[in-house]
N, C-alpha and C positions, 0 to 999 in steps of 0.2 A: 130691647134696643130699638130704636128710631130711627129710620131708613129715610132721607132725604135724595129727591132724585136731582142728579145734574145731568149736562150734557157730555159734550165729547171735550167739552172748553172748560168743565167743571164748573159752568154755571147751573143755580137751577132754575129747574124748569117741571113743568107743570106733569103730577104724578097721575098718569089714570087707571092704573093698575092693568091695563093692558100692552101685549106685545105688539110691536107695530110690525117687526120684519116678519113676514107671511111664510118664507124658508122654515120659519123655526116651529109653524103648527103645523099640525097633522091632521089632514083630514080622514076620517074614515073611512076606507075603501078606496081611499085614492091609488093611484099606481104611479106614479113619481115617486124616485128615490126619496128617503126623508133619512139622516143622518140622526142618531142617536150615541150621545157620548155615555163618557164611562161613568163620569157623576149624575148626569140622567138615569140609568141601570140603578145605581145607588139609590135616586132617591124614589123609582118603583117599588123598591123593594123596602123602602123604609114606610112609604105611606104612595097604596094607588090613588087615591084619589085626589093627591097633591098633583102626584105624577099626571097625571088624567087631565087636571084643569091650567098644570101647565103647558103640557104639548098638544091636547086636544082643543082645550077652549083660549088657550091664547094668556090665561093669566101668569101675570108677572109680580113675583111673588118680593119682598122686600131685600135687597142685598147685604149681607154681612162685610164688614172691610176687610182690606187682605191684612194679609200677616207679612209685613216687608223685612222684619229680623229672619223668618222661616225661610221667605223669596231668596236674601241675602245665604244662607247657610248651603241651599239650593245651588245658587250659580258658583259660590265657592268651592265646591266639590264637584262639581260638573268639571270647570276647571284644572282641578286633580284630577279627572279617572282622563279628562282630555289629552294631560302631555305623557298621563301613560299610553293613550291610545296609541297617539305618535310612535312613542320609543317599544309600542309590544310589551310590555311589563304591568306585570300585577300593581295594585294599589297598594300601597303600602299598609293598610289594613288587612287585605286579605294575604299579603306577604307573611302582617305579624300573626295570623289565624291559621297558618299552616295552609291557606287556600291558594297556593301561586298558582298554580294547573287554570286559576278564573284571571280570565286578562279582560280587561274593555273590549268591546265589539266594533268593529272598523266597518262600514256602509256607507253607501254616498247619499242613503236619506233618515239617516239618524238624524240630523236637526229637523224633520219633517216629524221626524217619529217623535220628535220633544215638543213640538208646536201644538199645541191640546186645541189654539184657538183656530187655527187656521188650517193644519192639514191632521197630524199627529197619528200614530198605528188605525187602519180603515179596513176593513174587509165587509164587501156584503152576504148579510145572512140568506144562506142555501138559495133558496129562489126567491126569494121574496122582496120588496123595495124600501129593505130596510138597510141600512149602512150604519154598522157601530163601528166606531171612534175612539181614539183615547190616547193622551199626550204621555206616554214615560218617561221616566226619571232619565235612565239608564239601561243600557245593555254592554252584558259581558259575555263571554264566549267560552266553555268550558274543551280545556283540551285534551281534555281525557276521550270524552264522546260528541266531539265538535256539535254540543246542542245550546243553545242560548239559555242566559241566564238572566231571570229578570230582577231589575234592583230598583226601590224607592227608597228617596232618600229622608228623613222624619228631622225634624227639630222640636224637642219638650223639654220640660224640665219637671225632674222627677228627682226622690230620694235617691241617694247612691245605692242603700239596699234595694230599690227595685229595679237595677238595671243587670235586669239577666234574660236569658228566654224564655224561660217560664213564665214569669211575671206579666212580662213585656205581651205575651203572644192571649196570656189568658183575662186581660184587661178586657172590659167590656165594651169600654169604648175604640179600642182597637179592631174589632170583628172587621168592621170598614177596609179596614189598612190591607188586610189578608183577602176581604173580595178585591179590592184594587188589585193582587199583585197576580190572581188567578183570573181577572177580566184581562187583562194585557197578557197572559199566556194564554188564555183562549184566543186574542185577536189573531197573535204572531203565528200560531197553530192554524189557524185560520189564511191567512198571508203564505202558508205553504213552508213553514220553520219548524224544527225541529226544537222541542226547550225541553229544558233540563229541569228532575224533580224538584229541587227548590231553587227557589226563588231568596233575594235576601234584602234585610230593611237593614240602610247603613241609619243607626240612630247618632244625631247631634244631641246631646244634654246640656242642660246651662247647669253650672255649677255655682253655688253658693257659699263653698266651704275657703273661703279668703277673710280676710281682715278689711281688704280696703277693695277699692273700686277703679279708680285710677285710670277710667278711661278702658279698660282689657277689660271684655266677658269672656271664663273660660269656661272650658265644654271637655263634657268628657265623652267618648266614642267608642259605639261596640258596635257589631254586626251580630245581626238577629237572622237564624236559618229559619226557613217558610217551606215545612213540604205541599207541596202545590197538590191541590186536587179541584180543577176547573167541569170536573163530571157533569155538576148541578147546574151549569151557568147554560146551557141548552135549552130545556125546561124551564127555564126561568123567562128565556126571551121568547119561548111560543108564545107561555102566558101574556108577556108584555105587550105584544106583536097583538094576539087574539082583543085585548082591552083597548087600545087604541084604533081597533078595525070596531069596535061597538060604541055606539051612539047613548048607550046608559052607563052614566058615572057611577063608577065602581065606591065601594064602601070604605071609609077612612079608617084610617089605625086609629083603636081608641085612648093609644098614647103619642098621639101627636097632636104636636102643643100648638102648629098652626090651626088645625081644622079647631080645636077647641079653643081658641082665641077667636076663629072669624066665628064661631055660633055662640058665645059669649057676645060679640058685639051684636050680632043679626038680634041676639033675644033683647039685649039692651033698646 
């Protein structure tokens, strides 16, 4: 894919591969707060030395387009779990799951806590000047042992046989989905919340099994249970924290298809 850059007007304008807003790098050793989101964490852990030259040295790495059918499936369900918030009532999913006891979570900064870009779940780590980040789907409220319940909401499309939890949870490309939903029960843990052992992914599916098209894409919908275990995620952000206070770029994953793309050109 071929990343063309525009502006704020969608014109373009000229690529230099560098970031310009200064907030968003980290200098070594600095002591000013520096905000790290939850897809940053992600991409530490996929590749340091991606991570490393994007928050350290400023590069700005090519953008993928969004997915506005997925955005779309998103605010539709937002939506729903909203006018149950209203009324106190379960989702009519978790109704037909036998999960009524999980209602929506009523807070006056839930849309803060959904804003990824601008506020979204924030706690800083222990002592130090670092502030992770990260915008949620969703929160429900369990009323059996009033602990929060965390939810993301997914759109894909998959075989009808493989929309179970097994499937679903032991997907490789899913592992992602399952640190997202124990990074946002570490923050809220953090924020001073109580949360409850699982966590759940409402999945949207595009179904294929029709004759005609007519304008209707239909979806079929389950809820996939997540038992949460955020243990690791500690340990994970020393290391992160320790790499970004060091001034030597750390060693790339040697299955990442960035770094072996840019020394593919460098050797060209």
């Amino acid at each position: 894919m071929i990343s063309l850059k525009r502006n704020s007007k969608k014109q373009l304008v000229e690529a230099t591969g560098i970031r310009t807003r200064k907030s968003s790098i980290y200098n070594p050793g600095q002591s000013e707060n520096f905000k790290i989101s939850r897809s940053k964490f992600d991409d530490f852990l996929k590749c340091k030395k991606c991570f490393y030259l994007d928050r350290v040295k400023g590069f700005e790495s090519p953008q993928i387009p969004q997915f506005k059918l997925n955005e779309l499936t998103d605010k539709l369900f937002k939506k729903e779990f909203d006018l149950c918030r209203e009324k106190r009532i379960p989702h009519r999913l978790f109704k037909n799951n036998n999960l009524e006891h999980l209602i929506p979570f009523k807070h006056k900064d839930l849309e803060k806590w959904r804003d990824s870009l601008h506020y979204g779940l924030m706690a800083k780590y222990k002592t130090t000047n670092i502030i992770l980040t990260g915008g949620v789907d969703d929160v429900l409220i369990n009323k059996k042992n009033d602990k929060l319940v965390v939810v993301d909401y997914k759109s894909q499309v998959k075989k009808k046989e493989e929309l179970n939890t097994k499937s679903y949870l032991e997907d490789v490309y899913h592992q992602g989905y399952k640190t997202q939903l124990e990074f946002y029960s570490f923050l809220f843990k953090e924020m001073g919340f109580e949360v409850d052992q699982f966590g759940y992914f409402i999945v949207c599916n595009g179904s294929d099994e029709t004759n005609e098209f007519n304008g209707i894409m239909k979806f079929d919908e389950l809820i996939i249970p997540y038992e949460l275990d955020d243990s690791w995620i500690p340990k994970k952000i020393d290391e992160m924290i320790k790499i970004i206070n060091s001034k030597k770029i750390p060693s790339s994953n040697e299955s990442c298809m960035n770094c072996a793309y840019a020394r593919q050109r460098n050797e060209l």
